[in-house]
C-alpha positions as CSV (number, residue, x, y, z in Angstrom):
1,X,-11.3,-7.6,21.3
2,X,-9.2,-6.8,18.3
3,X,-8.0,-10.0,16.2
4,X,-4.9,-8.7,14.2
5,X,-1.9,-6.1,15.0
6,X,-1.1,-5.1,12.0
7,X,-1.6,-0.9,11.6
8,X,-5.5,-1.7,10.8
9,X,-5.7,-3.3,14.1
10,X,-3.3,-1.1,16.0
11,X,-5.4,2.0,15.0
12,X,-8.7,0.1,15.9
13,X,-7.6,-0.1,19.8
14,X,-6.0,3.2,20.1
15,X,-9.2,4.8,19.0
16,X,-11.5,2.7,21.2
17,X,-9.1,3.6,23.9
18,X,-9.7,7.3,22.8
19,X,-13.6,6.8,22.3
20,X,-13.7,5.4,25.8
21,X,-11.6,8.0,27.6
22,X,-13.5,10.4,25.9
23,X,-16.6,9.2,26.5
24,X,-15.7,7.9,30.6
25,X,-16.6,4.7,29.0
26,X,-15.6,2.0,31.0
27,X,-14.1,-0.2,28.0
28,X,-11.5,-3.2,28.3
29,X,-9.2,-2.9,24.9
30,X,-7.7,-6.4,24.4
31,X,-5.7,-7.1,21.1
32,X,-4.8,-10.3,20.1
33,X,-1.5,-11.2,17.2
34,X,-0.8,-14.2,16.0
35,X,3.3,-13.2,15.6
36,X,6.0,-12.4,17.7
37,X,5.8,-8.6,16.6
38,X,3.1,-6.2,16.0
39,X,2.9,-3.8,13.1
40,X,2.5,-5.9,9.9
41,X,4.0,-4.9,6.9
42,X,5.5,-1.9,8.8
43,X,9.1,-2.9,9.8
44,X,11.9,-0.9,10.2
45,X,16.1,-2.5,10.7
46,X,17.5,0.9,12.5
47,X,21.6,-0.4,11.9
48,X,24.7,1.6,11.4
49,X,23.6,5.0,10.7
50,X,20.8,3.0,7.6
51,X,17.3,3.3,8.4
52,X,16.1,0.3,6.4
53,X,12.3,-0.2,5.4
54,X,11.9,-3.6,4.9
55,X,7.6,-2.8,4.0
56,X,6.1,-0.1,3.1
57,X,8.9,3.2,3.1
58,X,6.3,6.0,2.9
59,X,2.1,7.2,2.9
60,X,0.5,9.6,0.4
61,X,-0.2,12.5,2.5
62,X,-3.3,13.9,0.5
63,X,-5.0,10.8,2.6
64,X,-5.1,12.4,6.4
65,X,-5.6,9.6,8.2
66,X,-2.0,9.0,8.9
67,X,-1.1,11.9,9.4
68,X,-3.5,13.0,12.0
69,X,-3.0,9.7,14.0
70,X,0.8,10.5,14.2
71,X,-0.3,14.2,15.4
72,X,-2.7,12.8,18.1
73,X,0.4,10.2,19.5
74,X,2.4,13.0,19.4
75,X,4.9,12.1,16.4
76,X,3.7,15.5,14.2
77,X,7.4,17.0,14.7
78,X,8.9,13.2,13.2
79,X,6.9,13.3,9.9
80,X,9.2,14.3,6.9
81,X,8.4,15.0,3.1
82,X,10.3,13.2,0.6
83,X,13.3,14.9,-0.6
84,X,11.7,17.2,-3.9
85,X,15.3,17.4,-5.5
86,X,15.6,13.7,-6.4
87,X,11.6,13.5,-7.3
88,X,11.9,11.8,-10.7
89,X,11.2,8.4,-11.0
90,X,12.1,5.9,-14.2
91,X,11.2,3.1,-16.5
92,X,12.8,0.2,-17.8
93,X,13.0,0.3,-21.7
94,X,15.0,-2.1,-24.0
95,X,17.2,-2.7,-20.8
96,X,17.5,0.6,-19.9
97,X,16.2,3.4,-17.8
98,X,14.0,5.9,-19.1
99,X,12.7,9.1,-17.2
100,X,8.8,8.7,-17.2
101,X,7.7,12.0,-18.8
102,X,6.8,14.6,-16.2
103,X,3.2,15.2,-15.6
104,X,2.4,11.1,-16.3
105,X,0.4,10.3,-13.1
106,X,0.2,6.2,-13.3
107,X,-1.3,5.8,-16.5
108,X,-2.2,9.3,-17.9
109,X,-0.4,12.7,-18.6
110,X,-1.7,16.3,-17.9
111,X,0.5,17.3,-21.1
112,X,1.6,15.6,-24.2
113,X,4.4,18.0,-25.0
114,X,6.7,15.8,-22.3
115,X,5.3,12.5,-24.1
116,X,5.6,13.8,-27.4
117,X,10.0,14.4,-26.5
118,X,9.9,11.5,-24.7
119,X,11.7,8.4,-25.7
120,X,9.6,6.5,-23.9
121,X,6.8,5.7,-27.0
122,X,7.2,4.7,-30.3
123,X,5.9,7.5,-32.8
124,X,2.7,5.5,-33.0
125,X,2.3,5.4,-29.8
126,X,2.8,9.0,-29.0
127,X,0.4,9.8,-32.0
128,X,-2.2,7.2,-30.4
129,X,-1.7,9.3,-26.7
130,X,-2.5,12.6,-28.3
131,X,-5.9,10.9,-29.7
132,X,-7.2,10.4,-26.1
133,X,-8.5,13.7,-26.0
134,X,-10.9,12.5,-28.9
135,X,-12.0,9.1,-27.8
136,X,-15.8,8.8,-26.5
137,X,-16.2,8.0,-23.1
138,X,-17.3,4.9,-21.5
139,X,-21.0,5.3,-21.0
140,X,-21.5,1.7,-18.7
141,X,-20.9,1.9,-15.3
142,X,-19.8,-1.7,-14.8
143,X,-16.4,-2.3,-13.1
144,X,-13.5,-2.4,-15.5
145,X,-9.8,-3.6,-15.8
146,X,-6.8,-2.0,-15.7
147,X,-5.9,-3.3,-19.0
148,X,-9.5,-2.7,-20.6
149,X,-9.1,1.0,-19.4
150,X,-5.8,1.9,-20.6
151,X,-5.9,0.3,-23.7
152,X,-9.1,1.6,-24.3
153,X,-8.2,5.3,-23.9
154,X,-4.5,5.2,-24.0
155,X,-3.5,2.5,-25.6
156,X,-1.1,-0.5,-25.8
157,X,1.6,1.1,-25.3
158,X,1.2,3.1,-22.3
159,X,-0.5,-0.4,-20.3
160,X,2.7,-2.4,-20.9
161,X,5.4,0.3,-20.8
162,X,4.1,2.4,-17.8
163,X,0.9,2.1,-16.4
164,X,1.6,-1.6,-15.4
165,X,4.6,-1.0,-14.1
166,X,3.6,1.9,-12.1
167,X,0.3,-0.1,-10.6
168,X,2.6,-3.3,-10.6
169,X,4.7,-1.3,-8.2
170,X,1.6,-0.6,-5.6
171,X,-0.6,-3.4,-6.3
172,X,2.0,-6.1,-7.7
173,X,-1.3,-7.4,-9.2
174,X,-2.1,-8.8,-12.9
175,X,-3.6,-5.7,-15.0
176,X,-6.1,-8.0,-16.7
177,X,-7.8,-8.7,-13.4
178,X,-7.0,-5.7,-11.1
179,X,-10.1,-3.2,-10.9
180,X,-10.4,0.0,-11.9
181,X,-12.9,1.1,-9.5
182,X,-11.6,0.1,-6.6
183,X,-7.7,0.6,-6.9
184,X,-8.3,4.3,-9.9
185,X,-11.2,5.7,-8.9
186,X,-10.4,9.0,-9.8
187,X,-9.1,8.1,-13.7
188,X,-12.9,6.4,-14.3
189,X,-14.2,9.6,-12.4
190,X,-11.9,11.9,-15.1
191,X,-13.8,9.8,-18.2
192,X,-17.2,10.2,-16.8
193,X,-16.7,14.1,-16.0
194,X,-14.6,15.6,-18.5
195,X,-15.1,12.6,-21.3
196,X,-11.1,11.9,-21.4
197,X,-8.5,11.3,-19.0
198,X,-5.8,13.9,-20.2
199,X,-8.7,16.7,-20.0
200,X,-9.1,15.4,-16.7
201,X,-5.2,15.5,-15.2
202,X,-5.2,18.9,-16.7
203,X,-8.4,20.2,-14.6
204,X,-7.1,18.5,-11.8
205,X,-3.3,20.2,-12.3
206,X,-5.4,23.4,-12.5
207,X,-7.5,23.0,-9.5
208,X,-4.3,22.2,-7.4
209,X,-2.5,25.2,-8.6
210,X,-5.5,27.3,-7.8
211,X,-5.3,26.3,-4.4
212,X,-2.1,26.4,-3.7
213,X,-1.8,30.1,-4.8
214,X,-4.9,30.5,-1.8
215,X,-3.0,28.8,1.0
216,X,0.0,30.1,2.8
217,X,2.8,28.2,4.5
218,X,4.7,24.7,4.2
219,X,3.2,22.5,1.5
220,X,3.9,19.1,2.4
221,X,5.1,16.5,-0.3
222,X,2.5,13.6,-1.9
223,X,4.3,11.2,-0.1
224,X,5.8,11.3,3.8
225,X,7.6,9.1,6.5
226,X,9.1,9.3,9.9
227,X,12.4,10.3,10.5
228,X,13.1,7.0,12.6
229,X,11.5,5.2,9.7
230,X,7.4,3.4,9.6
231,X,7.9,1.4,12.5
232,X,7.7,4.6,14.5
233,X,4.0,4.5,14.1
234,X,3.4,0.6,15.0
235,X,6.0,1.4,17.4
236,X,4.6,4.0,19.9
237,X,0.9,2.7,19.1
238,X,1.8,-0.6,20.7
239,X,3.7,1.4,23.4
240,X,0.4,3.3,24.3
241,X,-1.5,0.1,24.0
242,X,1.2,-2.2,26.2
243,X,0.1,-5.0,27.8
244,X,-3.3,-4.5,26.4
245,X,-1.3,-6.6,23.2
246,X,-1.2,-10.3,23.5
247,X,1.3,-12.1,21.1
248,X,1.4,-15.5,19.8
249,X,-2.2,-15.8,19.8
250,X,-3.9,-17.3,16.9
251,X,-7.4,-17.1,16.4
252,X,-8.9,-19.7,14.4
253,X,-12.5,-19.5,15.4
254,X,-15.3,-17.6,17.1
255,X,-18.6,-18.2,18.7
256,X,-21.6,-16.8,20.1
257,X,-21.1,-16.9,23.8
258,X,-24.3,-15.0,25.0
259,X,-24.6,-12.3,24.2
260,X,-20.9,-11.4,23.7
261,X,-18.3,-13.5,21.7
262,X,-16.1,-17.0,22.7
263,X,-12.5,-16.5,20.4
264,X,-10.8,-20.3,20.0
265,X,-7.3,-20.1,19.9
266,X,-4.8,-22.4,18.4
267,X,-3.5,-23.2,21.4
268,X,-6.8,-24.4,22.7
269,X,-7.7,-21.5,25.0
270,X,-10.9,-19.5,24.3
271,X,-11.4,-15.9,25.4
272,X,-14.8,-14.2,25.8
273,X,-15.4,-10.3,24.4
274,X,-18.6,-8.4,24.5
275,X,-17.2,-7.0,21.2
276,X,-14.7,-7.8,18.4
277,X,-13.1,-6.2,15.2
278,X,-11.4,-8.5,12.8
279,X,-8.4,-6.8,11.8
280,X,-6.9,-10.3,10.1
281,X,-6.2,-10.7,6.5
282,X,-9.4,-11.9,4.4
283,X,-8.0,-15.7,4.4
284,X,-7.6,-15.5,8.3
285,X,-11.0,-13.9,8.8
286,X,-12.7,-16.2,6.4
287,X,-11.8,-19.1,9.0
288,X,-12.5,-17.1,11.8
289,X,-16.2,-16.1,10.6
290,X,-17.1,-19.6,9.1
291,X,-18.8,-20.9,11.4
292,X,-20.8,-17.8,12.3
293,X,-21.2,-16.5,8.9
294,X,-20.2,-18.5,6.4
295,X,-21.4,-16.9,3.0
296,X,-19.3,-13.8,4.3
297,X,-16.5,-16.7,4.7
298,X,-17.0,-17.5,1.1
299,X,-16.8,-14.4,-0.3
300,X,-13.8,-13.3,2.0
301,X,-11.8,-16.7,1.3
302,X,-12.5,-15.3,-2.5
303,X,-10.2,-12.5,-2.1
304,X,-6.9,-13.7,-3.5
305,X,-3.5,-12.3,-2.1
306,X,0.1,-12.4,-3.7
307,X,3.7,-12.6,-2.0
308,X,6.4,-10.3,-2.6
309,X,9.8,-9.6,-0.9
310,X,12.2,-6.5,0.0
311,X,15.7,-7.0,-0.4
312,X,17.7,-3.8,0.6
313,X,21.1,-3.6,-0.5
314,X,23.8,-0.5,1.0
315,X,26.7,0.6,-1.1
316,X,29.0,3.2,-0.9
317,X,28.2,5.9,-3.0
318,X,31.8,5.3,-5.4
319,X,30.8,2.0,-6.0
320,X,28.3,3.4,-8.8
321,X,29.5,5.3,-11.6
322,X,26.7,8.1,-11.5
323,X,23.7,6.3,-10.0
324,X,19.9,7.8,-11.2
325,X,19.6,11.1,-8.6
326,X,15.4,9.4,-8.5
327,X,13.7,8.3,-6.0
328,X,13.3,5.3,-8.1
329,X,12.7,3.0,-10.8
330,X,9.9,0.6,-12.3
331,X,10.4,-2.8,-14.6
332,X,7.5,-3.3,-16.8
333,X,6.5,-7.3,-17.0
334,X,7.0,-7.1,-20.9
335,X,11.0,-6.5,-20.0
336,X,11.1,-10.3,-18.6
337,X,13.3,-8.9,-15.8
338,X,13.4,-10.4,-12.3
339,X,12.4,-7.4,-10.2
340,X,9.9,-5.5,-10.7
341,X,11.0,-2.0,-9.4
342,X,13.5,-0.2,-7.4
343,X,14.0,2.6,-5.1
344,X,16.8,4.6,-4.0
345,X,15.6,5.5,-0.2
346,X,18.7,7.8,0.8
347,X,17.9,9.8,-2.2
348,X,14.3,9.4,-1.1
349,X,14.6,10.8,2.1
350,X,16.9,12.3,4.2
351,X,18.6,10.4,6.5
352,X,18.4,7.2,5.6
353,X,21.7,6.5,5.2
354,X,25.0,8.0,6.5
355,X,27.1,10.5,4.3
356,X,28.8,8.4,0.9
357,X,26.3,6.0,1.5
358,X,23.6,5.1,-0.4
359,X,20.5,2.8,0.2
360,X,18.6,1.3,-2.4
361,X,16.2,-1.7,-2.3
362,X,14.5,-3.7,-4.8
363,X,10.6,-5.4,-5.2
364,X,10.4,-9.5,-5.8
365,X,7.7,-11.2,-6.4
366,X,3.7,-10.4,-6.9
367,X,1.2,-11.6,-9.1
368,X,3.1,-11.5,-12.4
369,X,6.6,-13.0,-11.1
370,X,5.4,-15.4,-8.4
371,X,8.3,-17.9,-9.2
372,X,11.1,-15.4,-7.8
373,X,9.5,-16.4,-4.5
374,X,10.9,-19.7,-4.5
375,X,14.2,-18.7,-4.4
376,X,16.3,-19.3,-1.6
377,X,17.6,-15.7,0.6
378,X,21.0,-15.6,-0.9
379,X,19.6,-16.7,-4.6
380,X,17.6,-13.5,-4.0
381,X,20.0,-11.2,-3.5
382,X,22.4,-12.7,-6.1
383,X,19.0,-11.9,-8.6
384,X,19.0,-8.7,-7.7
385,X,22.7,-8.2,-7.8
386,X,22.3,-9.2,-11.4
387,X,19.6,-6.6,-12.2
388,X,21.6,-3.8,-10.6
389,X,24.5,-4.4,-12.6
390,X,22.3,-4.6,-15.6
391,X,20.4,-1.5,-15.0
392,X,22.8,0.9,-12.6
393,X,26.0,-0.5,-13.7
394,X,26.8,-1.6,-10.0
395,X,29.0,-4.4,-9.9
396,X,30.1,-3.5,-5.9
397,X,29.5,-6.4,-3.4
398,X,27.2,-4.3,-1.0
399,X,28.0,-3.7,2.6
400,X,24.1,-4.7,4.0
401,X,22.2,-7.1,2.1
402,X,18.5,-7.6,4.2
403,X,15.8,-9.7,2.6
404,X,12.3,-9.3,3.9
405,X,9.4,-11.7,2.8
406,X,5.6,-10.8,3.0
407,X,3.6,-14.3,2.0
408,X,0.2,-13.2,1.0
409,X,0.7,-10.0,2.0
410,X,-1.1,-8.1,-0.7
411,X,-4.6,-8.4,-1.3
412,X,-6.0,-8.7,-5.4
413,X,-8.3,-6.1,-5.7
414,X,-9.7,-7.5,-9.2
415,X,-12.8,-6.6,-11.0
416,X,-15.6,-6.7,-9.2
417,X,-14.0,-6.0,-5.9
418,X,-15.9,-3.0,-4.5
419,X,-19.2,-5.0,-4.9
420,X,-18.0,-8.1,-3.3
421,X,-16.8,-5.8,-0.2
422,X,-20.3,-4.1,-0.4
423,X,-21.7,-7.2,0.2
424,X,-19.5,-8.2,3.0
425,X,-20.4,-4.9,4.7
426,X,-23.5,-5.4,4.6
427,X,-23.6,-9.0,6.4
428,X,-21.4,-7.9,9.2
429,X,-23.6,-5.0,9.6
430,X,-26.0,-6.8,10.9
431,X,-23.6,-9.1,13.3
432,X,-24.3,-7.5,16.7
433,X,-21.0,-6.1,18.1
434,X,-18.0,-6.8,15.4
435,X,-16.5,-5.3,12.9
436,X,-13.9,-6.1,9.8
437,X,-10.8,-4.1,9.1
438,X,-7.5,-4.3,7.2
439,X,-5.9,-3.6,3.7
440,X,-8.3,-6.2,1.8
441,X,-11.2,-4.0,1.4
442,X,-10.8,-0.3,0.6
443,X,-7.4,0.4,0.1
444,X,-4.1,-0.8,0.9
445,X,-2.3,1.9,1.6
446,X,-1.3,3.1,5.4
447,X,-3.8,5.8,5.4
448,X,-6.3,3.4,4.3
449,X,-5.8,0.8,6.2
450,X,-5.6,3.5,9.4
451,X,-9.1,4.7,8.6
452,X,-10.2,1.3,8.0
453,X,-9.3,0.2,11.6
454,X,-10.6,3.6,13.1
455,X,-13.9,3.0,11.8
456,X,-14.2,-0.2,12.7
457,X,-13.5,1.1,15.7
458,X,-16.6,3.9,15.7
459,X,-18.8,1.5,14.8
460,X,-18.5,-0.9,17.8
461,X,-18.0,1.5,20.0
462,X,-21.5,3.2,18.9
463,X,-23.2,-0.1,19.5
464,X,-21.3,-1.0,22.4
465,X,-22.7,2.7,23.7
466,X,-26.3,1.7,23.3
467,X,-26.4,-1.7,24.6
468,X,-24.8,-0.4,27.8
């Protein structure tokens, strides 16, 4: 029994389906969500000639996960790179967009000749940048902030005109509380191997280039989606799974029943599994678990989760007068704005609007802006209105306004994080037949999330395998 249909729990039953069929395992796959649709944050409005994300409008591809599920359900020949032509991406400064220097990879650059022309950084600022280089490295190993890190090797500058924009923009978190280990892994990894970050990027840009010039062939893009848009994925793994999918079913408690499992539902029903994965978010699984491990509840209950919204906005491409060519834009929390980025997804990828058309969308909402959520839909959209004008110089009414909200939708990975999900690991290890899963542990994005289901997944199945 899978509780939760978001992608973690979509990719959980698919691969027990594939573990069973491979195996000749004789293996019921029932999956229960609490909604009237499956696929979580992955939602695509398909509507005259837009293909409108209303979630997440992409995956980093250097994660396989994603990938090589869309490959085994057959969608290899839908996967598209992002459009390389329109691959810059901007800054809000003083009220106004800046190009982020090329090279600057969240909070660090492989170069400081772009950062040094940029207008980006104050003098100081640039001077402090160039220092990096000479700063000694962290020698503790505890977890540390965002804001700790970047001021400590980069300085104030960078945190609160890029780097918290840029990790506001995945993690909409607070950078005095969001980890470093758990969300950067590879930035504390550059300190404690090459002693700075920018020696780091630059072995890292060198590495890449090395082996690109070995393989032969299409290089894909960091980033990829589906022609049809994300849904495609939730879309034909719900198709493989049909009526193995329950909806409308709300777990709110479980039980030993034997040797298997007794699920209580909302609605008063209770269903019995020899097996489950919890694929809910941490809240949800906290209530689910108290009662069978209730330290674990704690400790998941702990994790805290923000709200954000997507409000996607068409326009014909005449109503701007000469709108960014990026696939983007991020609004540092220091510009007191009331978005805190915004994308461009027809310059993004192709076909994602029809011809003088152009799709853009803006983020609401998250940890540092959680009053924007209290806005009514249309006082939404007249907010971001107001930005665009500001910014683009867009004063068009648009054609398709959509507003999509995701209440405690993204998990806070803050300091600490990674040892408070070692923790939880352990416990459920040693609960006989389940398993956790979902965006709230070790990583948030698709590809994580996908891996996190799938081995969920491999580990039931193993001990279903042996007690059988």
């Amino acid at each position: 029994m899978i509780i939760g249909g978001g992608i973690s729990g979509l990719a959980a039953a698919y691969r027990l389906r594939e573990l069973a069929a491979a195996r000749e395992f004789p293996l019921e796959v029932k999956l229960l969500e609490r909604s009237a649709r499956c696929g979580g944050a992955l939602e695509t409005i398909r509507r005259d000639g837009f293909v409108i994300e209303t979630g997440a409008d992409s995956f980093i591809s250097e994660k396989r996960a994603c990938a090589e599920l869309a490959a085994r359900l057959g969608l290899g020949a839908e996967l598209i790179p992002t459009r390389e032509i329109y691959r810059k991406t901007f800054v809000v400064r003083a009220g106004r967009l800046v190009e982020i220097p090329a090279g600057f990879s969240l909070l660090a650059p492989a170069h400081l000749g772009p950062v040094l022309r940029s207008q980006l950084f104050s003098p100081l600022g640039k001077i402090r940048i160039a220092m990096e280089p000479y700063i000694a490295a962290r020698t503790s190993d505890d977890d540390e902030s965002l804001d700790s890190f970047v001021t400590r090797r980069l300085g104030r500058e960078v945190l609160d005109r890029v780097a918290q924009a840029l990790a506001g923009g995945i993690y909409t978190a607070d950078p005095k509380r969001l980890s470093m280990a758990a969300t950067m892994p590879r930035f504390v990894e550059m300190e404690r191997r090459h002693g700075s970050v920018v020696k780091g990027m630059r072995a890292a840009e060198n590495a890449r280039a090395a082996q690109s010039s070995d393989v032969s062939g299409a290089r894909w893009s960091l980033f990829q989606s589906f022609k049809n848009g994300m849904a495609t994925l939730p879309e034909a793994l719900a198709a493989r799974l049909g009526e193995s999918i329950r909806k409308g079913a709300d777990v709110v408690g479980m039980s030993r029943n034997g040797n298997g499992w007794r699920l209580a539902l909302a609605s008063a029903d209770s269903i019995d599994a020899d097996a489950v994965i919890c694929a809910a978010p941490a809240y949800a699984a906290a209530r689910i678990v108290a009662a069978i491990a209730p330290d674990t509840a704690k400790i998941l209950g702990a994790i805290s989760y923000a709200s954000a919204a997507t409000v996607n906005l068409t326009f014909r491409a005449s109503d701007f007068d000469g709108p960014p060519r990026a696939f983007g834009f991020v609004v540092p929390a220091s510009e007191h704005r009331r978005i805190i980025a915004g994308s461009f997804s027809s310059f993004k990828f192709e076909g994602r609007a029809p011809a003088g058309a152009i799709l853009a969308r803006a983020f609401v909402g998250g940890e540092m802006s959680r009053a924007m959520m209290s806005l009514s839909d249309d006082e939404m959209v007249a907010a971001v209105r107001d930005e665009f004008r500001a910014l683009l110089g867009v004063s068009a009414a648009p054609g398709i306004a959509e507003v999509r909200r995701w209440p405690d939708s993204m998990p806070q990975y803050e300091v600490g994080h990674l040892a408070r999900v070692a923790e939880i690991e352990r416990v459920v290890a040693e609960i006989p037949s389940f398993a956790i899963a979902g965006a709230a542990y070790r990583g948030v994005g698709i590809p994580d999330c996908v891996r996190s289901g799938e081995d969920a997944a491999d580990a039931v199945f193993a001990k279903l395998a042996t007690t059988k």
